[in-house]
SEROKOL-418819 format. One record per residue: y, x, z of N, C-alpha, C in turn; residue in one letter; residue number from 1. Coordinates in steps of 0.05 Angstrom, whole numbers. Each point is the difference from the previous one (the first is absolute). Layout:
BEGIN
nyy, nxx, nzz, cayy, caxx, cazz, cyy, cxx, czz, resn, resi
Y, X, Z, Y, X, Z, Y, X, Z, A, NUM
...
//
This chain:
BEGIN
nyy, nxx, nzz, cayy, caxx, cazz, cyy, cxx, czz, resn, resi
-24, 17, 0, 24, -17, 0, 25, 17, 0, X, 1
5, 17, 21, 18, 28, 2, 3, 5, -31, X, 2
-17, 15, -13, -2, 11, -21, 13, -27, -26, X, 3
-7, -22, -3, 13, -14, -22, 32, -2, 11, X, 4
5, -4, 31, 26, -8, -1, 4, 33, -7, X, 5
-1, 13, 8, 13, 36, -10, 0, 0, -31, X, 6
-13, -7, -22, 4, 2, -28, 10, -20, -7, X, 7
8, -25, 19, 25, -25, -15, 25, 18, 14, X, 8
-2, 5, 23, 26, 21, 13, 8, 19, -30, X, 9
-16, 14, -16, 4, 22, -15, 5, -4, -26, X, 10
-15, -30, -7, 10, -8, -25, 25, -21, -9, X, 11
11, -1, 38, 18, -16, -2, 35, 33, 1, X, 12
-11, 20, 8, 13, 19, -8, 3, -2, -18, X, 13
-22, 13, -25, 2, 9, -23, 21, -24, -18, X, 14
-8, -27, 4, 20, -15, -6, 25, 4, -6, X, 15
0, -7, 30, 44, 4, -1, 9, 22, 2, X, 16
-23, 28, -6, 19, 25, -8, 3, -11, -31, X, 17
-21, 1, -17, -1, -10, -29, 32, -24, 4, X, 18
-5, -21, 11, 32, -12, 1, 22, 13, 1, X, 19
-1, 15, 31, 20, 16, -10, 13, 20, -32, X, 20
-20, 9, 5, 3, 22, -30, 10, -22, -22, X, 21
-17, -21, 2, 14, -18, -32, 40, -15, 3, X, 22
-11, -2, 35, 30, -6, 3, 26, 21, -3, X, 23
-10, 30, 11, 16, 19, -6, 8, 3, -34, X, 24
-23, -1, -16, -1, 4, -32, 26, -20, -4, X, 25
-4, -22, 1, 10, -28, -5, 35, 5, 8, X, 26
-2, 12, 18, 35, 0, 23, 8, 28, -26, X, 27
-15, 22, -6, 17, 16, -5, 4, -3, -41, X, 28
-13, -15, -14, 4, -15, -24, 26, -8, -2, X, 29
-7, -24, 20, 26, -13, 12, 19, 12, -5, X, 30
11, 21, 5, 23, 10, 10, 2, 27, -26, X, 31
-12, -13, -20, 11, 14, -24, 20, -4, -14, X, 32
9, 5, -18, 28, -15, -14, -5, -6, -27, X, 33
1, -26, -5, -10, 1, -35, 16, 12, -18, X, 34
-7, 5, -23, 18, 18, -22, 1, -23, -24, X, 35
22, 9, -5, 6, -28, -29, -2, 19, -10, X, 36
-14, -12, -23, -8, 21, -35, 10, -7, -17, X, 37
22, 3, -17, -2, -11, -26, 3, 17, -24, X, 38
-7, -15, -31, -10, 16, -18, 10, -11, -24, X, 39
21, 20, -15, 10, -11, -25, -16, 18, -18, X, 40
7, -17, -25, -15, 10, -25, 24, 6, -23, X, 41
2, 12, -21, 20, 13, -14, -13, 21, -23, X, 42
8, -10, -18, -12, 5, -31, 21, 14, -16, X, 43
-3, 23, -8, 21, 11, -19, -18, -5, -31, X, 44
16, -8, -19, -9, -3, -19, -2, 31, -19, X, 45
-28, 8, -8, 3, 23, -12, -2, 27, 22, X, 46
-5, -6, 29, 0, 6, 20, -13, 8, 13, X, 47
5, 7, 32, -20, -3, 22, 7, -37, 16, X, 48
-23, -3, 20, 6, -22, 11, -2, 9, 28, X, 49
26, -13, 13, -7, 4, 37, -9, -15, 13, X, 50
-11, 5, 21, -2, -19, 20, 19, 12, 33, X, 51
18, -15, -1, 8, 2, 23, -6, -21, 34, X, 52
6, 26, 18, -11, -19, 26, 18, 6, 17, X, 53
3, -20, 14, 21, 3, 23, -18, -15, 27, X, 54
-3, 29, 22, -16, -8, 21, 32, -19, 26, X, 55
-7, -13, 8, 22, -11, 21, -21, -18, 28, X, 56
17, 2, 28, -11, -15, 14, 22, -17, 11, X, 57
-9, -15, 21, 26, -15, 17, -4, 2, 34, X, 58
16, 27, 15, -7, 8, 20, 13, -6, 18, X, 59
-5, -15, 26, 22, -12, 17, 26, -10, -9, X, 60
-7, -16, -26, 15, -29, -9, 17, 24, -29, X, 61
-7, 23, -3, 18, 18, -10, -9, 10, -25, X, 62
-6, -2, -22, 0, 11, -29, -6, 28, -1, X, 63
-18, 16, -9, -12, 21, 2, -7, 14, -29, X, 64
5, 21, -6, -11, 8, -18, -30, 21, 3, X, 65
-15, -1, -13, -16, 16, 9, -15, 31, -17, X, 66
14, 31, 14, -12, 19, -15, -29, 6, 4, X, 67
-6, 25, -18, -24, 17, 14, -26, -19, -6, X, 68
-4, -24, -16, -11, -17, 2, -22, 3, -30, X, 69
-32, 7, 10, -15, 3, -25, -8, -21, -10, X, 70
4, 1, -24, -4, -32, -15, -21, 8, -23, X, 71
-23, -23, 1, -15, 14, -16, 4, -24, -28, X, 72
1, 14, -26, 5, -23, -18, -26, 1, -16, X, 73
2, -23, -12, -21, -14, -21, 2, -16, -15, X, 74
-20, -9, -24, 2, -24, -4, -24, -4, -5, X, 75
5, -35, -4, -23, -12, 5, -13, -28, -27, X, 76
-20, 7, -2, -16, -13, -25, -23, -19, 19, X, 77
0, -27, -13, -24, -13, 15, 1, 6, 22, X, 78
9, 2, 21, 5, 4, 22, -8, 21, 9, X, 79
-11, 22, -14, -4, 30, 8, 22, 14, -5, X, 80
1, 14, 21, 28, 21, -2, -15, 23, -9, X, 81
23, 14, -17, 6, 26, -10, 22, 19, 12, X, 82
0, 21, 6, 9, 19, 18, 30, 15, -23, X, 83
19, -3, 9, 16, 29, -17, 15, 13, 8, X, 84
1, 6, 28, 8, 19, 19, 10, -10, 17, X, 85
12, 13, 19, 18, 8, 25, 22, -1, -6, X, 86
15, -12, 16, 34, 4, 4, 6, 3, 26, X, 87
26, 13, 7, 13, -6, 27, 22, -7, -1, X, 88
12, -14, 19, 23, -15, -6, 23, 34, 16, X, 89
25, -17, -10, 11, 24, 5, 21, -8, 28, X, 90
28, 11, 3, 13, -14, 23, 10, -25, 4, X, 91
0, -4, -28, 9, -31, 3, -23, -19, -1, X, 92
-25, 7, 1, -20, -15, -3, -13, -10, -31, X, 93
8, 28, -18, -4, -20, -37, -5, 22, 9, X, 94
-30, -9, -24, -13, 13, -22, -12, -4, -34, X, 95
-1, 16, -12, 0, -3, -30, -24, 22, -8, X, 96
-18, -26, -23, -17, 13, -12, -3, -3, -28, X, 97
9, 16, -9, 1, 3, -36, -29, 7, -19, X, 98
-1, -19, -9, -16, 2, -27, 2, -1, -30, X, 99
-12, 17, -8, 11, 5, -27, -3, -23, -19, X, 100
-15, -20, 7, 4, -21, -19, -23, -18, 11, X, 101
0, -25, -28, -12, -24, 16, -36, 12, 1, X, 102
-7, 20, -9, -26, 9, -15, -14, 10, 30, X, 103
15, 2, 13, -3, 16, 26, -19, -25, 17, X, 104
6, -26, -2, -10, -23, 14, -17, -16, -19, X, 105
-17, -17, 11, -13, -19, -13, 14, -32, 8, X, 106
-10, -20, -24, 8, -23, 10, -21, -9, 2, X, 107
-4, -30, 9, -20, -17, 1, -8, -8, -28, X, 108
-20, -30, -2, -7, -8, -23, 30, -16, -16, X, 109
11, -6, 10, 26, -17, 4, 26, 11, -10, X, 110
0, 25, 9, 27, 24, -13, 16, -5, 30, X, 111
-11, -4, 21, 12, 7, 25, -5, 25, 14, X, 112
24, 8, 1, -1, 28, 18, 0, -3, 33, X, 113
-1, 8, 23, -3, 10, 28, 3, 32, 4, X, 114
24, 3, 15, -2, 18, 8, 15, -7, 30, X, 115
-8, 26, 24, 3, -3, 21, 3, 25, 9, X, 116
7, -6, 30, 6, 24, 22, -13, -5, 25, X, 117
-12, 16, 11, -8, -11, 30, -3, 23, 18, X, 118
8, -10, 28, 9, 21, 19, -31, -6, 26, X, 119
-15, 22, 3, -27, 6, 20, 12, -13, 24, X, 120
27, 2, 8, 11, -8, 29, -2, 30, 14, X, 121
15, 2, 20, 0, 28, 32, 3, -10, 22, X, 122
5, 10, 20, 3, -2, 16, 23, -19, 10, X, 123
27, -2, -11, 17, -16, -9, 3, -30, -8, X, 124
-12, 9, -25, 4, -25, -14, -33, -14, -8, X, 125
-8, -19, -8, -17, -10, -3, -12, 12, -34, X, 126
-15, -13, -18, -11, 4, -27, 23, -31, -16, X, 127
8, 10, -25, 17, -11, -7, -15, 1, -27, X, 128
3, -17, -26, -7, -8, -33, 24, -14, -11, X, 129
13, 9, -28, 13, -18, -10, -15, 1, -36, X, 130
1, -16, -17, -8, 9, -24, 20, -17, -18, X, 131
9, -7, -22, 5, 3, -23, -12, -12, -18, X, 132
4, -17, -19, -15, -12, -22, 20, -10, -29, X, 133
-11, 13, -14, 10, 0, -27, -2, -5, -30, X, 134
6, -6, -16, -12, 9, -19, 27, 17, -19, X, 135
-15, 8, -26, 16, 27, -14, 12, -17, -20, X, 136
24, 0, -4, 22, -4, -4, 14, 24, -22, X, 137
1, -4, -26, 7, 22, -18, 39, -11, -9, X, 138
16, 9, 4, 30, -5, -5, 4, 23, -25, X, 139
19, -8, -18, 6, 15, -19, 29, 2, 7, X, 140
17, 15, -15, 29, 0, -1, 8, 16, -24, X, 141
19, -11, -12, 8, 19, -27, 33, -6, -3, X, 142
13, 14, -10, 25, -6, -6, 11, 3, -29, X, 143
9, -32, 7, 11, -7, -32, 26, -1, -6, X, 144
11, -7, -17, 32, 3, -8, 1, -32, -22, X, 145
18, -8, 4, 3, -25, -15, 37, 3, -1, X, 146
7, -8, -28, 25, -12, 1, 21, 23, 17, X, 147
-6, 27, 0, 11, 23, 17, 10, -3, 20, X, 148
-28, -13, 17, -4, 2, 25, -34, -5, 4, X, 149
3, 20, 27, -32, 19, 9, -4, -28, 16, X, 150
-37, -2, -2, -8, -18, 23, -24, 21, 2, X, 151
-7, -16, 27, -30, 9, 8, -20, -28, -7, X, 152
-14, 11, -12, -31, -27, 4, -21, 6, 11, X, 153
-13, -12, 17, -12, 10, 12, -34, -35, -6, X, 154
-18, 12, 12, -29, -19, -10, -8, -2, 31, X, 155
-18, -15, 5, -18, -1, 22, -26, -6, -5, X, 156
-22, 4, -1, -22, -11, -8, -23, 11, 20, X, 157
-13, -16, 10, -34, 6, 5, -13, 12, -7, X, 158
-10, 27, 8, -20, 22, -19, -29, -18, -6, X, 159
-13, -10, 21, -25, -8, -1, -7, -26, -12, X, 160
24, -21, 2, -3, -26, -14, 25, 13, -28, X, 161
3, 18, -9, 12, 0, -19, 31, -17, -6, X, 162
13, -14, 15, 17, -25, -2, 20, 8, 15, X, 163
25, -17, -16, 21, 6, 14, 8, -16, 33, X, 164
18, 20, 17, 2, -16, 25, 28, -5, -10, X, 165
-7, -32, 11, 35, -16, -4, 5, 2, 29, X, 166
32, -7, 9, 8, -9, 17, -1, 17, 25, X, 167
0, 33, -10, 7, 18, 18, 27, 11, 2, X, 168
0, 3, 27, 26, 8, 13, 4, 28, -12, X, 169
17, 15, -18, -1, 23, -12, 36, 3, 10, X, 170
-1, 33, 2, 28, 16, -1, 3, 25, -17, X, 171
24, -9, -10, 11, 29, -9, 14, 18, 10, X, 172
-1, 31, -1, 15, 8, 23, -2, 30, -19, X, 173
32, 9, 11, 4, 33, -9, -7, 18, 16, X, 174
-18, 17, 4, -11, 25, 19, 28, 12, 13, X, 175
10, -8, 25, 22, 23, 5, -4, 21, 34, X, 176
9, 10, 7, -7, 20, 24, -10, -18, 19, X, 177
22, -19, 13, -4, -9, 34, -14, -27, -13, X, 178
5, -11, -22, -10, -36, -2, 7, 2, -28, X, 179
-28, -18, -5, 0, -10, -41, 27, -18, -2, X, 180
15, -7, -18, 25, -7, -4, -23, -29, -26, X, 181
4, -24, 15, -10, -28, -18, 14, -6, -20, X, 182
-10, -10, -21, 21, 4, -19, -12, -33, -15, X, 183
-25, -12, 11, -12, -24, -8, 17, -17, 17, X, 184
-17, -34, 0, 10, -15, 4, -8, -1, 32, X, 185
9, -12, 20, -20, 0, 32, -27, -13, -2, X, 186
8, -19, -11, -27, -19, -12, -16, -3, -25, X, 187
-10, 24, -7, -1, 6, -37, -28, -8, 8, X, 188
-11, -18, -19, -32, 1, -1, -10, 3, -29, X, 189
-26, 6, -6, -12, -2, -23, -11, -22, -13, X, 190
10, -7, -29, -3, -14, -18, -36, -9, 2, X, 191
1, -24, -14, -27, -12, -7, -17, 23, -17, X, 192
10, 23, -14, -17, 29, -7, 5, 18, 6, X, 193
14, -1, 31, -14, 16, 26, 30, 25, -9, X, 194
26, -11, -17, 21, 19, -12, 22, -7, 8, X, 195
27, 31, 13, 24, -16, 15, 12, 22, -21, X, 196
20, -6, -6, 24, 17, -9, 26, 6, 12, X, 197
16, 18, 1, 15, 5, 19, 19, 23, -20, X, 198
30, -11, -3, 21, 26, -4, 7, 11, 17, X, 199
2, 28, -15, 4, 31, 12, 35, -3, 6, X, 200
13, -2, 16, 28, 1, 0, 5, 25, -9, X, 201
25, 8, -11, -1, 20, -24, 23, 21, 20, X, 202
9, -8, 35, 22, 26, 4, -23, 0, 20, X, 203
-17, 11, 11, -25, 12, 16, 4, 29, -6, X, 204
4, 23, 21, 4, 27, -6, -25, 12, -2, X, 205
-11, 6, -10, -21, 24, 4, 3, 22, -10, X, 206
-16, 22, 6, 2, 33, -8, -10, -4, -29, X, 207
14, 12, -16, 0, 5, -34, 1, -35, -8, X, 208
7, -9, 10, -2, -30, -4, -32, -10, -3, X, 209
-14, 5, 12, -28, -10, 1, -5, -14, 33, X, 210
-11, -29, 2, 2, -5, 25, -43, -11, -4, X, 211
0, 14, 23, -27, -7, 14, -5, -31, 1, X, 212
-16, -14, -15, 0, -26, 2, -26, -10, 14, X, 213
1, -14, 20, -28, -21, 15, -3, -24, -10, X, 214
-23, -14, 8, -13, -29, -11, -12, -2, 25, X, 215
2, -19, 19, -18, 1, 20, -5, -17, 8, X, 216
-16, -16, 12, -18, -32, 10, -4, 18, 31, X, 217
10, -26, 19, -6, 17, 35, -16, -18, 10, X, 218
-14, -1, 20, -17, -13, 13, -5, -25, -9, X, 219
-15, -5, -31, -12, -17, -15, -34, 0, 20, X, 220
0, -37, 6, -18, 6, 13, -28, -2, -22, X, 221
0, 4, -18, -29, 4, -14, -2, 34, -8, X, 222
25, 13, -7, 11, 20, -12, 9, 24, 12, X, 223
1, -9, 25, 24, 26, 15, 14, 9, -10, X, 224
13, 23, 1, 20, 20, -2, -7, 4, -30, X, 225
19, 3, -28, -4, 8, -19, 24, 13, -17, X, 226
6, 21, -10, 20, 11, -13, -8, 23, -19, X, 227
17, -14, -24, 4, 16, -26, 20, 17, -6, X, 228
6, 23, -6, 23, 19, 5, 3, 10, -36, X, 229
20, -1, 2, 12, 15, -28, 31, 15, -10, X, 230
5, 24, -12, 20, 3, -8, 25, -12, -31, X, 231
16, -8, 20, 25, -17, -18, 22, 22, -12, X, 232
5, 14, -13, 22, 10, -8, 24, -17, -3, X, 233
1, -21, 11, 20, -19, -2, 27, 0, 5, X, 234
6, 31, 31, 12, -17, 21, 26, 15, -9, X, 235
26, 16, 17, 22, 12, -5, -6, 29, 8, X, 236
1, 12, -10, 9, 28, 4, 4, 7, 21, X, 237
-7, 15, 30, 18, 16, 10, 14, 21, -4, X, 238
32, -1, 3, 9, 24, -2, 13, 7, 20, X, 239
-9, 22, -4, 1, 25, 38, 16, 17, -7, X, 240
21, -6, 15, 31, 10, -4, 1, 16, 23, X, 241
1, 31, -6, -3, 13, 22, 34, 17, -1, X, 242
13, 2, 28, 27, 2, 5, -6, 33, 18, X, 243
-26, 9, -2, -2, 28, 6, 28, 27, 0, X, 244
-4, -3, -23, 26, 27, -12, 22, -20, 3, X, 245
5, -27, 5, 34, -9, 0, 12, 1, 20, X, 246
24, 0, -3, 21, 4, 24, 6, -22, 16, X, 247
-16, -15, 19, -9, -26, 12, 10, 3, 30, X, 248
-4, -23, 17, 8, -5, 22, -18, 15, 15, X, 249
-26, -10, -10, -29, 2, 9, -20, 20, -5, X, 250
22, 22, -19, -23, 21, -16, 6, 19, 23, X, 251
-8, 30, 3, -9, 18, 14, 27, 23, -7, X, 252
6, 18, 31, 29, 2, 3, 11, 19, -21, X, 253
-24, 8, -18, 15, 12, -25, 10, -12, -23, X, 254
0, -30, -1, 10, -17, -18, 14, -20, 9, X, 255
22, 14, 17, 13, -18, 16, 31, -4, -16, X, 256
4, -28, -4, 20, -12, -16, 28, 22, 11, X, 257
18, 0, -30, 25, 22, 0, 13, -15, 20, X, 258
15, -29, -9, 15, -13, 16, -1, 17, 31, X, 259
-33, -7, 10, -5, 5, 25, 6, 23, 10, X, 260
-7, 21, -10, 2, 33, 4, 32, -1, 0, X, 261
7, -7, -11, 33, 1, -1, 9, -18, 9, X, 262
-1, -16, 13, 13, -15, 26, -5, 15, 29, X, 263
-31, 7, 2, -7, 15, 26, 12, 25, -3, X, 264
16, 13, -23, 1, 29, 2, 34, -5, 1, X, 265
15, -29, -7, 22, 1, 9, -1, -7, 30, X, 266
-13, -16, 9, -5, 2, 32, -3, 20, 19, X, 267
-14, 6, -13, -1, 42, 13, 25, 14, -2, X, 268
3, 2, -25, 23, 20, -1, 34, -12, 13, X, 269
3, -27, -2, 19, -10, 17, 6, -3, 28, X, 270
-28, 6, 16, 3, -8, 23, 5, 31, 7, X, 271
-12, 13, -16, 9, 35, 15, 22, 11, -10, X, 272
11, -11, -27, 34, -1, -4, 15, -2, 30, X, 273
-8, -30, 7, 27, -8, 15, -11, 15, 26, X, 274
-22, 10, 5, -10, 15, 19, 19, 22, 11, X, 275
-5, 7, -24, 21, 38, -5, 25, 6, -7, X, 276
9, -32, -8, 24, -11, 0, 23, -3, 25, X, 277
-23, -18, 21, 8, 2, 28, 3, 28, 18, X, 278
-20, 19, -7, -5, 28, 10, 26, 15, -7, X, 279
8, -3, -16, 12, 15, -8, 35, -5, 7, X, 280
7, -32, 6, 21, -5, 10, -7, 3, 28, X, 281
-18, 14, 18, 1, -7, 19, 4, 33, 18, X, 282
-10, 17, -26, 10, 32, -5, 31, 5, -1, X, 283
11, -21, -9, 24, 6, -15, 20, -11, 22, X, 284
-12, -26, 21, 17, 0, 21, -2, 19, 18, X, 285
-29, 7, 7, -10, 21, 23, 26, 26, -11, X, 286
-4, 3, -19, 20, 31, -11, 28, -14, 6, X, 287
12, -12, -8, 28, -10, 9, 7, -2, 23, X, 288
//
């Protein structure tokens, strides 16, 4: 009798240590922080294609970015994933993975693409997935001249169903340093054969007069990210008027305007005039 109550005594240990332990597991999960994943898609026509990711959490009510963060990417066919490396996000929490083209991925039976990012989880943060779904999207752009004046035309069509996409949100835009300069309509969409046209305004500066021209469709949700790039010789001339060797306000003190030199050199020489002027009547009383 001793002996059964001693192994319910023992197996009522082993129990609620096992409880414990699941409750400790459970408490310290808990107290992970989830990571928001997300994942754009972006097509250069003639190109590479990216995928960008931006890791983020929300930490004591507060917006987070998140570095240092290994993201493993893929994509995925029939619901098996395919592997195509590693990324780490950087300080601001983005990361970017470039592929040289669409040849790099498979689609389904359908002409749907998947691609994705997913984070193992640490100590930190929990295991995080975002993916992506697409299909390939071919944009043309060419530039025409009608009636002497330049347009852009630009196509949209479906690689895999062959057909044009109507009734996409499309922009035109000039490549410039800090921000593309729009030059379409806010609301330009594509024609019933998938075609927008758009004039080139003719005083646009560019170097030798050639301006970097875009075509681009943004977060199309069948399409994602898509842009066609081309050169316009369209635009104005810069001319770089350099005031180096001139005699300027602002040039360097060996090309410093006459006027100036000769006002400061009558300033000089007047004030030690009447300097030596005074000295000298003041000799001429001392001697008297």
């Amino acid at each position: 009798m001793r002996n059964r109550v001693a192994n319910i005594r023992d197996i009522a240990k082993i129990i609620g240590c096992t409880l414990l332990a699941l409750s400790l597991q459970t408490g310290l999960a808990q107290k992970k922080e989830r990571m928001r994943l997300s994942t754009v898609y972006t097509k250069v026509m003639d190109g590479p294609l990216y995928l960008d990711m931006q890791a983020s959490a929300r930490v004591d009510k507060t917006n987070i970015t998140i570095p240092d963060a290994e993201l493993a990417v893929y994509y995925e066919v029939d619901g098996e994933e395919f592997p195509l490396g590693t990324v780490v996000t950087d300080a601001g929490g983005k990361a970017q993975l470039t592929l040289k083209g669409m040849d790099a991925i498979t689609p389904d039976s359908t002409g749907l693409y998947i691609l994705g990012a997913a984070f193992a989880g640490n100590d930190t943060f929990g295991s995080a997935s975002s993916s992506v779904e697409f299909r390939d999207a071919v944009l043309t752009a060419s530039l025409v001249q009608k009636d002497s004046l330049n347009y852009i035309e630009a196509t949209l069509k479906d690689k895999v169903l062959d057909s044009a996409i109507a009734d996409a949100l499309i922009k035109v835009q000039v490549d410039r340093m800090f921000k593309p300069l729009i030059i379409s309509e806010e609301f330009l969409m594509t024609d019933e054969s998938g075609g927008i046209t758009v004039a080139i305004p003719g005083d646009i500066p560019g170097k030798d007069g050639n301006l970097a021209m875009e075509v681009v469709i943004e977060e199309n949700d069948s399409y994602g990210n898509v842009k066609a790039m081309l050169d316009a010789p369209v635009g104005t001339p810069i001319v770089q008027s350099s005031t180096y060797d001139q005699r300027t306000l602002w040039g360097r003190s060996s090309r410093t305007p006459f006027f100036i030199l000769f006002f400061t050199g009558g300033l000089v020489f007047g004030s030690w005039g009447l300097i030596f002027y005074l000295l000298f009547n003041l000799y001429k009383i001392a001697k008297n």
